[in-house]
Backbone bond lengths (Angstrom), bond angles and torsions (degrees), N, CA, C in turn:
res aa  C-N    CA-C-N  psi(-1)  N-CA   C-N-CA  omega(-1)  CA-C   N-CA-C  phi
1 X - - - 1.442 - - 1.531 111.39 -
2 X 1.633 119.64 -40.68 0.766 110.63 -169.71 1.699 121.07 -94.21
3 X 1.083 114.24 16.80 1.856 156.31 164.19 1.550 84.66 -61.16
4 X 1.489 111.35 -96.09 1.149 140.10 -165.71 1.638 109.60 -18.18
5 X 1.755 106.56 -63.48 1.127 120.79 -162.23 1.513 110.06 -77.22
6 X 1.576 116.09 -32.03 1.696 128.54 151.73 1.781 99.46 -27.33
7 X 1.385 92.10 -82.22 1.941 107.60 -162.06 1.682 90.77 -36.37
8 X 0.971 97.14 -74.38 1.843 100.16 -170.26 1.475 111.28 -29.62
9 X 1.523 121.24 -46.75 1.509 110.98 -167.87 1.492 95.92 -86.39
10 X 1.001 124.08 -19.18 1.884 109.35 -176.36 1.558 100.10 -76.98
11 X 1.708 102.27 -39.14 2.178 77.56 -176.12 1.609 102.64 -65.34
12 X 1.777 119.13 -45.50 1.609 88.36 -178.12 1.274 112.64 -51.76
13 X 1.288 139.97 -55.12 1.287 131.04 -157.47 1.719 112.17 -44.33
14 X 1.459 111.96 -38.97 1.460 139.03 -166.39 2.039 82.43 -62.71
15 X 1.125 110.33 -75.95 1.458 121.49 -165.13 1.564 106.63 -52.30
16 X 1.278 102.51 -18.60 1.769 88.38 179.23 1.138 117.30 -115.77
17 X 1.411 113.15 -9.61 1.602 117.50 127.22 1.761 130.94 -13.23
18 X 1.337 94.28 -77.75 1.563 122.05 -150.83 2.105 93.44 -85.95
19 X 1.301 100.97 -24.76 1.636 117.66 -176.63 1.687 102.38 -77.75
20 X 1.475 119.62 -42.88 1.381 131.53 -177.57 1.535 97.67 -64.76
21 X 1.590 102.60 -69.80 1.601 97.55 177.44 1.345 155.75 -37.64
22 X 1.883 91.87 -39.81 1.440 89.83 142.53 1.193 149.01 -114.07
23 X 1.313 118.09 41.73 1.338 126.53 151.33 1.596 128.10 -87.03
24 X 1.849 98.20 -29.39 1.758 100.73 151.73 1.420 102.00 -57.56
25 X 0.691 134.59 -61.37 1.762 136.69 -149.61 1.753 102.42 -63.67
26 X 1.232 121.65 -6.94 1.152 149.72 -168.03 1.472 116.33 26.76
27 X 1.051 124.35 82.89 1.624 166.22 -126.16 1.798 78.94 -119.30
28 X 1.087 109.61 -77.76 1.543 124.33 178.39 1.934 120.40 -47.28
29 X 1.021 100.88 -3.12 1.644 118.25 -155.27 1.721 92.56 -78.39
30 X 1.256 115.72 111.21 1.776 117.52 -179.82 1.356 110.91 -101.93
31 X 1.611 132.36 8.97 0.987 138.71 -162.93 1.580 108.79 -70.95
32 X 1.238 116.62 127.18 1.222 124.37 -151.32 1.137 103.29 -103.78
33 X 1.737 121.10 -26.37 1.626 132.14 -158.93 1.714 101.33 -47.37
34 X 0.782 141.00 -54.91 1.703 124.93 -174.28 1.855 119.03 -73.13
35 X 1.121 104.43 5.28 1.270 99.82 -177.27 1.066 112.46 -71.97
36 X 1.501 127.11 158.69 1.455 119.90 158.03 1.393 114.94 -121.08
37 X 1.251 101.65 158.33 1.907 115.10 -178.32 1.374 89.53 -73.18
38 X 1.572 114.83 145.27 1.600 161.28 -167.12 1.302 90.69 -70.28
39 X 1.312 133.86 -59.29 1.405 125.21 -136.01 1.418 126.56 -160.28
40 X 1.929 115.79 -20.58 0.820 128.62 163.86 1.694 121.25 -159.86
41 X 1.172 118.60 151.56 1.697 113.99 177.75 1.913 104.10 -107.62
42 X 0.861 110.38 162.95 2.039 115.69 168.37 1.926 89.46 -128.07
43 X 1.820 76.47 135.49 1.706 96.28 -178.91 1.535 88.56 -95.20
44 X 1.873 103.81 -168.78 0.951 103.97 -167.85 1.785 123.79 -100.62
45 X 1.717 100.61 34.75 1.714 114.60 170.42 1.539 88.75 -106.04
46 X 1.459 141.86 -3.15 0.876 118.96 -166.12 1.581 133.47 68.09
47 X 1.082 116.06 5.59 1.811 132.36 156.62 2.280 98.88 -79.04
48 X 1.372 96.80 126.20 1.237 116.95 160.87 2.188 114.07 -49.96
49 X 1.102 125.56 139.70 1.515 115.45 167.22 2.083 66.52 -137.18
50 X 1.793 68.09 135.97 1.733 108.54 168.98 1.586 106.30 -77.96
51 X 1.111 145.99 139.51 1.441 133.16 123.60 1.637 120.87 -133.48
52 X 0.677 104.17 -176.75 1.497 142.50 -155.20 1.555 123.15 -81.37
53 X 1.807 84.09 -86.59 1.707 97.07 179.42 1.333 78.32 -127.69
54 X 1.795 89.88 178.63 1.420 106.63 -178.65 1.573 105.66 -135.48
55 X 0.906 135.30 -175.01 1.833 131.69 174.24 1.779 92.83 -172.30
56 X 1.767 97.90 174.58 1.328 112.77 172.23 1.280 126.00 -125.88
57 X 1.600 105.58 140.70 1.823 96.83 -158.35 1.889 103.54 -60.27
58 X 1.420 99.93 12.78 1.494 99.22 -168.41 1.440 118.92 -102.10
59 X 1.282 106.04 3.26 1.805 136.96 -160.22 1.535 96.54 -138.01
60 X 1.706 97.34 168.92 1.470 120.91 164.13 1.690 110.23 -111.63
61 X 1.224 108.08 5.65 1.337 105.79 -160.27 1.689 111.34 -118.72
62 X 1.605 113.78 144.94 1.570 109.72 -174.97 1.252 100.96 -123.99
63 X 1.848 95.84 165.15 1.706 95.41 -160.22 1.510 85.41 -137.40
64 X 1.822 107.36 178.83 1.195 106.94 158.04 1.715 112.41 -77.24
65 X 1.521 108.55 -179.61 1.621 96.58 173.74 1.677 109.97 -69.26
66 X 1.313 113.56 -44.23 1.379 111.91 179.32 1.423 125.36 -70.98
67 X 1.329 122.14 14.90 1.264 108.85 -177.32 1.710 104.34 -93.14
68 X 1.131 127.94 169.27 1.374 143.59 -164.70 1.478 103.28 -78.31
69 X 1.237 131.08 -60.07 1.730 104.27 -175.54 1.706 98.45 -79.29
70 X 1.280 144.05 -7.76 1.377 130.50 155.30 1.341 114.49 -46.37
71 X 1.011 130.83 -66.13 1.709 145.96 159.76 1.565 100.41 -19.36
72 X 1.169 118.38 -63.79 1.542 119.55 -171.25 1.926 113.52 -71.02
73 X 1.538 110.16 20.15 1.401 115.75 -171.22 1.671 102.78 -91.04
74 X 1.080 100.51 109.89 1.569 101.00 178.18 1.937 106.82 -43.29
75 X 0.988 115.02 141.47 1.700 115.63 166.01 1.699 110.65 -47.30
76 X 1.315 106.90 -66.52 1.506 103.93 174.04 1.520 125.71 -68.07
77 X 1.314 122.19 1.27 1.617 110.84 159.65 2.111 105.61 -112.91
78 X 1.332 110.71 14.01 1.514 102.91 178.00 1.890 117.59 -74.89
79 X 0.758 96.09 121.29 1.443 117.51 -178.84 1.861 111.86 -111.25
80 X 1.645 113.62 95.76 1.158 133.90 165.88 1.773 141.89 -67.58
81 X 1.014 117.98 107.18 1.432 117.70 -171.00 1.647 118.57 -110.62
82 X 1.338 120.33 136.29 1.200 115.93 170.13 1.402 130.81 -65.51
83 X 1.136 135.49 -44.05 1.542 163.62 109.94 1.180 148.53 -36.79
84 X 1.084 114.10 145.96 1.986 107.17 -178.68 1.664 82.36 -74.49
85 X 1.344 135.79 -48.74 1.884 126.28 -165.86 1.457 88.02 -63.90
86 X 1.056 155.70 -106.74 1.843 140.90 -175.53 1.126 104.58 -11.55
87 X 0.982 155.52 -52.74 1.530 140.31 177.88 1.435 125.14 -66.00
88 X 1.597 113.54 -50.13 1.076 105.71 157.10 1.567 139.20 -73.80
89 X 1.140 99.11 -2.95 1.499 110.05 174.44 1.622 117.68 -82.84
90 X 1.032 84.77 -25.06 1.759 86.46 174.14 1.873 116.89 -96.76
91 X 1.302 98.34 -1.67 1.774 119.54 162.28 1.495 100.31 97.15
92 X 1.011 133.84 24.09 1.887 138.88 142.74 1.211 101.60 -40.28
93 X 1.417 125.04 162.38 1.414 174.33 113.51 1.370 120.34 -67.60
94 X 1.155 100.09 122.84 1.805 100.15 159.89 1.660 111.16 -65.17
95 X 1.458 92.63 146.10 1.548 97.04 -173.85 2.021 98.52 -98.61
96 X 1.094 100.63 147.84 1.524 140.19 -142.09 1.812 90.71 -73.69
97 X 1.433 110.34 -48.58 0.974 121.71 179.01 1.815 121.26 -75.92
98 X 1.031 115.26 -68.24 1.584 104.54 -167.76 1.894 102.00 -81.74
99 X 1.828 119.29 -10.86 1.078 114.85 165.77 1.343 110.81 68.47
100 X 1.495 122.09 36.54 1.715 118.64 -179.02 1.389 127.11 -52.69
């Protein structure tokens, strides 16, 4: 019996373990700040600007919005283009991965 009641407290212990851990690991984390908008931004007259791709003033390289190192573009270094000619005009690369 007293086996039994051992096993039982080590898996909770195990589960609140692995439950603690990932909430450090922040599993729970909704922080939105690096995301980028899909399809369009509003300046501050309130008129919509369309674009395209996006890049980082920290790179040479442009992505779609959905591709995975786009996502990782801080808000304050995102740099927006209407065009692959706007992108390359300002000396971007297509990025390797999402292939815009």
């Amino acid at each position: 019996m007293k086996k039994i009641i051992k096993s039982k407290l080590l898996i909770l212990f195990i589960l609140a373990i692995i439950s603690i851990g990932l909430i450090a690991c922040g599993s729970t984390n909704n922080d939105n700040s690096t995301s980028i908008p899909s399809t369009s931004t509003t300046n501050t007259t309130n008129t919509s600007t369309s674009y395209i791709y996006v890049g980082s003033s920290k790179s040479d390289k442009y992505h779609l919005p959905s591709c995975t190192w786009a996502e990782k573009i801080k808000s304050s270094n995102l740099v927006e283009f209407t065009s692959k000619e706007d992108a390359d005009s300002k000396g971007y690369q297509p990025c390797k991965v999402c292939k815009p």
